[in-house]
C-alpha positions in Angstrom: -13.7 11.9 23.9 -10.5 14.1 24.0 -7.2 12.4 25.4 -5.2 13.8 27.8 -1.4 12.8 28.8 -0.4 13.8 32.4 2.9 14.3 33.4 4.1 14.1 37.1 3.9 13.0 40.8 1.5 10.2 42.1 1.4 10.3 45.6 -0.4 8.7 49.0 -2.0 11.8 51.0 -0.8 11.4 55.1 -4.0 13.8 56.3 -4.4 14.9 59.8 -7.6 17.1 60.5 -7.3 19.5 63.3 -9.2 22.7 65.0 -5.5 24.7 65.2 -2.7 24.4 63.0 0.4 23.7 65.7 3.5 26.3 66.0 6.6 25.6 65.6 7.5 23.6 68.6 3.7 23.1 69.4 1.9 19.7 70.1 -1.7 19.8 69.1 -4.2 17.0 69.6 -6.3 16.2 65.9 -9.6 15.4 65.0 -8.8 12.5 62.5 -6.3 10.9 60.4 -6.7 8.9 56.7 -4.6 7.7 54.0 -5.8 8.9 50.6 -4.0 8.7 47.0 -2.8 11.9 46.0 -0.1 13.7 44.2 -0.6 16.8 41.7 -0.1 14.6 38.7 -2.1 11.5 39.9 -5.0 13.9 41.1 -5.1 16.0 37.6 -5.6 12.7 36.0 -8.1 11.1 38.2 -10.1 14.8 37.7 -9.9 14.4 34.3 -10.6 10.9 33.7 -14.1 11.6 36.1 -14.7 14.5 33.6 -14.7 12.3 30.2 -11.2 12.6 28.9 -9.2 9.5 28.0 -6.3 9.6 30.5 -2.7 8.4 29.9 -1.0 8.6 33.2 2.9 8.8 32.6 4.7 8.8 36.2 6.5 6.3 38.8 5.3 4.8 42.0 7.2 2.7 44.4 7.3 -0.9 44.9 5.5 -0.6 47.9 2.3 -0.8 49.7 0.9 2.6 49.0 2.6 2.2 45.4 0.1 -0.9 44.9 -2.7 1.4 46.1 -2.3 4.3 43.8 -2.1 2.3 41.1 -5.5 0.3 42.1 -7.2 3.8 42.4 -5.9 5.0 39.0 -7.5 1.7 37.8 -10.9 2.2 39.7 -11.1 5.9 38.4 -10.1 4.4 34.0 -6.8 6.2 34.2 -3.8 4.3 31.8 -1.3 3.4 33.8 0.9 1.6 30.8 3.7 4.4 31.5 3.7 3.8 35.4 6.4 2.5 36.4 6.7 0.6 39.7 10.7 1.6 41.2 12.1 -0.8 43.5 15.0 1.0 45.2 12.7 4.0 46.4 9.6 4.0 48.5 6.4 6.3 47.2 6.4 9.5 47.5 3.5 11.5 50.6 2.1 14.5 50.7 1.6 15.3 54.4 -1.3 17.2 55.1 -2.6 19.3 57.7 -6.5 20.5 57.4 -7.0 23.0 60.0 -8.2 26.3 60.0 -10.2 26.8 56.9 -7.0 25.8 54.8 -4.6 23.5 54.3 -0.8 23.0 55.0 1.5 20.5 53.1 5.1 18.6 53.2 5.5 16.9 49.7 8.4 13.9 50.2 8.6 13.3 46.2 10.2 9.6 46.2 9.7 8.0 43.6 8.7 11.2 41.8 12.5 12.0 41.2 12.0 8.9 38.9 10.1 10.7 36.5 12.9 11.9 34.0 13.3 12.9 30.7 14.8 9.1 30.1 11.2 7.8 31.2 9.4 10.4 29.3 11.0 9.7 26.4 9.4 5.9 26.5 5.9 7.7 26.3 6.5 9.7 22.9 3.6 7.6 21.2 1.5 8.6 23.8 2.1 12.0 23.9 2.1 12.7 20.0 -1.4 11.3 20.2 -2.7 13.6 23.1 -5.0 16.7 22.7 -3.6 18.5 25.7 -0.3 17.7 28.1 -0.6 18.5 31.9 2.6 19.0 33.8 3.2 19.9 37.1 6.6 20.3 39.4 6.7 17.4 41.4 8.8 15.4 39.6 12.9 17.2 38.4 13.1 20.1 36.8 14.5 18.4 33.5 12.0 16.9 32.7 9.6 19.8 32.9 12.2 21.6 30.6 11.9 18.2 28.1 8.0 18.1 28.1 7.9 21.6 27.0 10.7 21.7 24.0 8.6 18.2 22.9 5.2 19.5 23.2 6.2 22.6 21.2 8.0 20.9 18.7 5.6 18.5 17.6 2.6 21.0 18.1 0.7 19.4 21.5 -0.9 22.0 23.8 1.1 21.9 27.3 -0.7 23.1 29.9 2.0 23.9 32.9 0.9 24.0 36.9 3.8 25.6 38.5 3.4 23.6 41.4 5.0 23.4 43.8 6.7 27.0 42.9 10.3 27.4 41.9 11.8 29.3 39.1 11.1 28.5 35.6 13.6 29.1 32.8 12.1 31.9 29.8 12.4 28.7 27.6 9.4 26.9 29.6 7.8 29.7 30.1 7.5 30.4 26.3 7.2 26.9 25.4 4.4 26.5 27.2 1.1 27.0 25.6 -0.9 27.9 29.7 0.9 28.6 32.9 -1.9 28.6 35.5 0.2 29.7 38.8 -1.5 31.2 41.5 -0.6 34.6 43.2 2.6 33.2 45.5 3.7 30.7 42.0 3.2 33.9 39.7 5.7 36.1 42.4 8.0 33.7 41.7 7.6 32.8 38.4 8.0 36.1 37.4 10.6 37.5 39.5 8.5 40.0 41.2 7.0 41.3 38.1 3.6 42.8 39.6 0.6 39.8 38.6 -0.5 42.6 36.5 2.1 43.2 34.3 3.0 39.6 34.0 -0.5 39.0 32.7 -0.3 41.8 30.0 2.9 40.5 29.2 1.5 36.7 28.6 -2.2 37.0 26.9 -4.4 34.5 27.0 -1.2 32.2 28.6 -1.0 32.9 32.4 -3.8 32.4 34.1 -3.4 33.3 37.9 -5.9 31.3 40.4 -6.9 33.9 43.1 -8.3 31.5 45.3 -12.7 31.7 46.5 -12.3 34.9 44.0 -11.8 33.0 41.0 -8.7 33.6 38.0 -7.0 36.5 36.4 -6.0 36.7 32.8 -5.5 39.3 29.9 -7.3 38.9 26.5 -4.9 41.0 24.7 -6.8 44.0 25.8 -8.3 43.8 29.0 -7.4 42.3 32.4 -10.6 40.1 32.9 -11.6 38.4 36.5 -13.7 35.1 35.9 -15.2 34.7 39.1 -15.7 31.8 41.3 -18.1 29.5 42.4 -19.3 30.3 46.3 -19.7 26.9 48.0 -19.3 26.0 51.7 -15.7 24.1 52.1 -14.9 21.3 53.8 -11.3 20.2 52.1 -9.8 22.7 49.9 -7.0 20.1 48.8 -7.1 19.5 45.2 -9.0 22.5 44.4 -6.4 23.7 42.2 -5.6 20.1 40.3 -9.7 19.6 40.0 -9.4 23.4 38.2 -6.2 22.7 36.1 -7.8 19.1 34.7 -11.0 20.6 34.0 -9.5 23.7 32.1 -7.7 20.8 30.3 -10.5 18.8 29.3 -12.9 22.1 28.7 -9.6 23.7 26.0 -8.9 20.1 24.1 -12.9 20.0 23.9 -12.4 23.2 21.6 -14.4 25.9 23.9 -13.7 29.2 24.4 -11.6 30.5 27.2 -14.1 32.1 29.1 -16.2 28.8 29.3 -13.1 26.7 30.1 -12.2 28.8 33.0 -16.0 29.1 33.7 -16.5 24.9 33.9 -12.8 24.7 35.6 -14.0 27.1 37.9 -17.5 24.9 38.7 -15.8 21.6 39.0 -13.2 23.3 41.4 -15.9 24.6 43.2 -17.6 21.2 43.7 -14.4 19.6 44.4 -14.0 21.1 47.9 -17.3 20.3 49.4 -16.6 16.4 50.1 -12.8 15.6 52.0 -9.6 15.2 50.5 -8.1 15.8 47.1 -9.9 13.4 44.8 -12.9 12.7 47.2 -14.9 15.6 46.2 -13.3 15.7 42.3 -16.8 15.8 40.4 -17.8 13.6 37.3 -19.1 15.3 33.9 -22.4 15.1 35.1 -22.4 17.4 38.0 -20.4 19.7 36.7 -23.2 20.5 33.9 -25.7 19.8 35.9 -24.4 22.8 38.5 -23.5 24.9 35.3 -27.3 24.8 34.4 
C-alpha cells in the first residue's frame, strides 16, 4: 500500500439544497439542509484512504463540536490523525454550500485552517519524508504552501498541488511542484492570463487542467492530449475535483502511467458525484475497478 501525506483544510460542510440559486438580495425557500465533514484537504484524504493508500492527515480543527466530528469521520474512514491538531482559541472552519442548479456555489470560512503553518508542518517532517506522494491544497496560508513545496523538492517527495481555492502562486511553487491540477478559472489565474494552451506546452506532463463533464487537458511534451470523462447522471458535484486529485494521487505513487492515472482519477470522480455531498459518493477501490472493467 502506497502512503500518502495530505496537507490542508478540514472542514464541516453547511449544505442547503435548492431548485434556484437566490440573487443578490433574493430570499429563496430550499429543499433541505445537512451538516457533512468537508474541507479540500480532509476530503482528499478520506478519497484516498477509501482508495487503498495509507493516509497521514496533517491539519488543525477547532476545539469544538464540529472539530470533534471531523476528527471521528477521519477515524471511521482509517485516516491518521497524529498531526491534527485540536486549536482552542478558534472555532472550525465551514464550507457553506449551496446545491442548486446542476452546480454548486461555496463560501469557505477557513478557521482553524489559518493554523496550518509552516511552524505545524514542520512537526510532521517524519511523516512527510516517509510519504510516496504530498497533496496540498490552498485552504490553509500561503506560507505554508510555499514551505511544503521547497521541502518536498528538497528531499525528493512528489507534491502534487490543487490550486484551490485560486490565488496567485509564486514561479517558485509553481516549479517546485512536481503536478498543478487547476482547472480552467485556477489555470487563468495561475498563469496570468497565459492562454490554458500555452501554459500546458509550457509545463509537460505538470499542469493538468480539469475541464469539468469533459474530462482534463495536459501536454506530453508533444501533443496537447484530452483524457476524457466519465458520463454519469449527477446529483452532488461537490468533491468531484478532491475525489479526482486523491485518486491521481494514489494511481501516480502506485507507479502507473499518466494516462491511466488520469483515466482511474477520472472514474472515481465520476462515481463520486452520483450519491450527495463531498465525501458521500467518494468511491472505495473496489468500484472504481470494478467500473473501469
Amino acid at each position: 500500500m502506497v502512503k500518502i501525506a495530505v496537507v490542508g483544510s478540514a472542514s464541516m460542510d453547511l449544505v442547503v439544497t435548492s431548485s434556484k440559486r437566490p440573487g443578490a438580495g433574493e430570499t429563496v425557500l430550499g429543499e433541505a439542509f445537512k451538516t457533512v465533514p468537508g474541507g479540500k484537504g480532509a476530503n482528499q484524504a478520506v478519497a484516498a484512504a477509501r482508495l487503498g493508500a495509507i493516509v497521514s492527515m496533517i491539519g488543525c480543527v477547532g476545539d469544538d463540536h464540529y472539530g470533534k466530528a471531523i476528527l471521528q469521520n477521519f477515524k471511521e474512514n482509517n485516516v491518521r490523525t497524529d498531526y491534527v491538531k485540536p486549536v482552542t482559541d478558534m472555532e472550525s472552519g465551514t464550507a457553506h454550500i449551496v446545491l442548486a442548479e446542476g452546480d454548486n456555489s461555496i463560501v469557505v470560512v477557513k478557521g482553524a485552517n489559518d493554523r496550518v503553518t509552516p511552524q505545524y508542518v514542520e512537526k510532521a517532517l517524519k511523516v512527510i519524508r516517509e510519504s510516496d506522494i504530498v497533496l496540498i491544497q490552498q485552504e490553509i496560508p500561503e506560507e505554508t504552501v510555499e514551505y511544503v513545496s521547497k521541502i518536498c523538492h528538497d528531499i525528493r517527495v512528489p507534491l502534487l498541488l490543487n490550486p484551490a481555492p485560486a490565488r496567485a502562486l509564486s514561479q517558485t511553487v509553481i516549479e517546485k511542484a512536481t503536478y498543478l491540477t487547476p482547472n480552467e478559472h485556477e489555470a487563468s489565474i495561475l498563469f496570468g492570463g497565459l492562454k490554458s494552451e500555452e501554459a500546458l506546452r509550457r509545463y509537460p506532463n505538470k499542469v493538468f487542467i480539469t475541464v469539468g463533464n469533459k474530462g482534463v487537458r495536459y501536454h506530453d511534451g508533444e501533443n496537447e492530449v484530452l483524457v476524457p470523462a466519465y458520463q454519469v447522471e449527477a446529483v452532488d458535484t461537490t468533491g468531484a475535483g478532491d475525489t479526482f486529485n486523491a485518486a491521481f494521487a494514489v494511481a501516480l505513487a502506485e507507479g502507473k502511467s499518466l494516462r491511466e492515472s488520469l483515466r482511474f482519477a477520472n472514474r472515481a470522480a465520476s462515481l463520486s458525484v452520483m450519491k450527495f455531498g463531498a465525501q458521500g459518493g467518494m468511491p472505495t477501490r473496489a468500484e472504481v475497478e470494478e467500473s473501469l472493467e
